[in-house]
C-alpha positions, 0 to 999 in steps of 0.5 A: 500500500502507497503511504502518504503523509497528505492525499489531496482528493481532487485534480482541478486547479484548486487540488493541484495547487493545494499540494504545491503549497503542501509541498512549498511548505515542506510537506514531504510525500503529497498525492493528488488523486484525481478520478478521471484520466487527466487534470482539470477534467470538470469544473477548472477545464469548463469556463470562459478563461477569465483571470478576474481582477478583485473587481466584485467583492466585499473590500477586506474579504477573503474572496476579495483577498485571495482574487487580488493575490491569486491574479499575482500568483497566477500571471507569476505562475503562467510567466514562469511555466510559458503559459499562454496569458494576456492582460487584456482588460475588461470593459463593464457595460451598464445597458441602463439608468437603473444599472448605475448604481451598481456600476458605482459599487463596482467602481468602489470595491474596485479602487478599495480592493487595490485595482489600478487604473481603472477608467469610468466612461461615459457613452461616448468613451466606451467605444475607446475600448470596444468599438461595438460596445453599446451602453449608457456607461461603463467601467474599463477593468485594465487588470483582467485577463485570460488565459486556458485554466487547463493548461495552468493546470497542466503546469501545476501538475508538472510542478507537483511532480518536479518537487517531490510529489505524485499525482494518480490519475483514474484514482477514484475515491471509492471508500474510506476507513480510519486506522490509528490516526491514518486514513486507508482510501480505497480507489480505483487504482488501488489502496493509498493511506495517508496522515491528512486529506484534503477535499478538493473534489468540486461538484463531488466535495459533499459526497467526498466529505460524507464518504470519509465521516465528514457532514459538511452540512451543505450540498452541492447543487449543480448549475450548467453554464451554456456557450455559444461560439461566435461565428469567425464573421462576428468574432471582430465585435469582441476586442478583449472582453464585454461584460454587463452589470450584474444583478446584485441579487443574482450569484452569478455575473451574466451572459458576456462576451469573451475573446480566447486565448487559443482564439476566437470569441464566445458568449455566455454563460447563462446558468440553468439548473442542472440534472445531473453534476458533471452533464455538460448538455441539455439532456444529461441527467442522473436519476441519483443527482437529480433527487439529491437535488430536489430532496434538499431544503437548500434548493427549495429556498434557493428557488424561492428566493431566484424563481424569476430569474430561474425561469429566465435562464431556463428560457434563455436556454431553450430560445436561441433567440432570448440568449442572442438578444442578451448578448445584443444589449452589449453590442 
């Protein structure tokens, strides 16, 4: 049986970069178990590729700490491992009146959060930045950035293995004993006991905790973000990236528009409840996720609290025609 003084159980970009900072801190024998067959396969390798600024969160909190400090950390990471990244900017579009003020607080939690040059515009300015850029207002965000998430990944994992460390793919957590103070995980790749765990599992980190005695007193209730890609004729209405003003009573930032890094643009995400906790299309369903949904008071309260906004996404999901006219609020 391989022995290990921390098994991190999770091979996204939260998981590998817990064991660098394992190893940095003189951890000696660290292994990242990740159950599918490469790194960042779920929630890390599933997004627009944004590197965020600090621009939205609560000034002194830890969301607005570790955004700001992370963004240092990352562009230092990607410069040193030959990443492919650009600061590229940002511009936040406020479509109307009623927008303004939250474009006010962002502007504030920016300057407060430490953000550096940032640029408020009117009408007329938005175009200095994003040509087809429509809108009343707006908050240029020179610090953001994108990069692809899974080649970061890829990155953290090269550096995992360089100091010491192990990463084991197809590792599927399957079941956990204690023995004495160890904890004895059986996987799918055979049996690993360790001093310490760290949970790092994403959509699975509730069961994950439960499987090894843990109640975390919450569980995850799974969203899917849906994408479309912008014909290459259209590409050109998308210099950097084009945000909107989020709703401050919404947990998520709005369908945006998105220039990658490996090229082209997207748009998106909405956000829609999700059937099953890794189906990434309209019809993936589990009858095992799907219950754990609906069997938890936390989502019952999170629908009646979001049911507006709800069956907006579910519509905009399922009319093409609702999701291209969100997008041409912005441009």
């Amino acid at each position: 049986m391989d022995t290990f003084e921390v098994a991190v159980i999770g091979g996204g970009i939260v998981g590998m970069a817990t064991a660098m900072a394992l190893l940095d801190d003189g951890v000696e024998r660290v292994v990242v178990l990740e159950a599918e067959d490469h790194v960042a396969p779920h929630q890390t390798g599933h997004n627009s590729g944004v590197i965020h600024s600090g621009l939205y969160y609560r000034p002194g909190s830890l969301k607005a700490r570790n955004c700001v400090e992370g963004r240092r950390a990352l562009i230092a990471l990607c410069e040193e491992e030959d990443v492919p990244h650009e600061i590229c900017g940002k511009l936040v579009v406020a479509t109307g009146a009623g927008e303004i003020p939250a474009l006010d607080e962002l502007e504030r939690r920016g300057r407060a959060n430490g953000l550096q040059g940032l640029r408020r515009l009117e009408a007329g300015e938005l175009g200095e930045y994003e040509p087809h850029a429509r809108g009343i207002a707006g908050l240029w965000v020179p610090e953001t950035g994108i990069t692809d998430f899974s080649a970061v990944t890829g990155a953290m994992a090269r550096r995992v293995r360089a100091r010491g460390g192990t990463v084991r793919l197809r590792s599927r957590v399957l079941a956990h004993r204690r023995d004495g103070e160890a904890h004895l995980l059986e996987t799918s790749s055979g049996p690993v006991r360790a001093r310490f765990l760290v949970g790092c599992a994403g959509l699975q980190s509730d069961r994950v905790a439960r499987l090894c005695g843990v109640r975390p007193g919450v569980r995850i209730v799974p969203f899917r973000g849906e994408y479309y890609d912008l014909e290459p004729a259209a590409a050109h209405l998308v210099r950097n990236l084009i945000y909107p003003v989020p709703d401050p009573s919404f947990p998520f930032l709005g369908v945006h528009l998105t220039r990658m890094i490996g090229g082209g643009a997207e748009a998106g995400p909405n956000a829609v409840l999700a059937f099953k906790r890794e189906g990434y299309t309209r019809t993936s369903f589990s009858v095992r996720d799907a219950a754990a949904t609906l069997a938890y008071p936390g989502f019952w309260r999170l629908a009646g609290r979001y049911w507006r906004t709800g069956l907006a996404e579910q519509w905009r999901s399922l009319h093409k025609a609702a999701f291209v006219r969100s997008v041409q609020r912005l441009v």
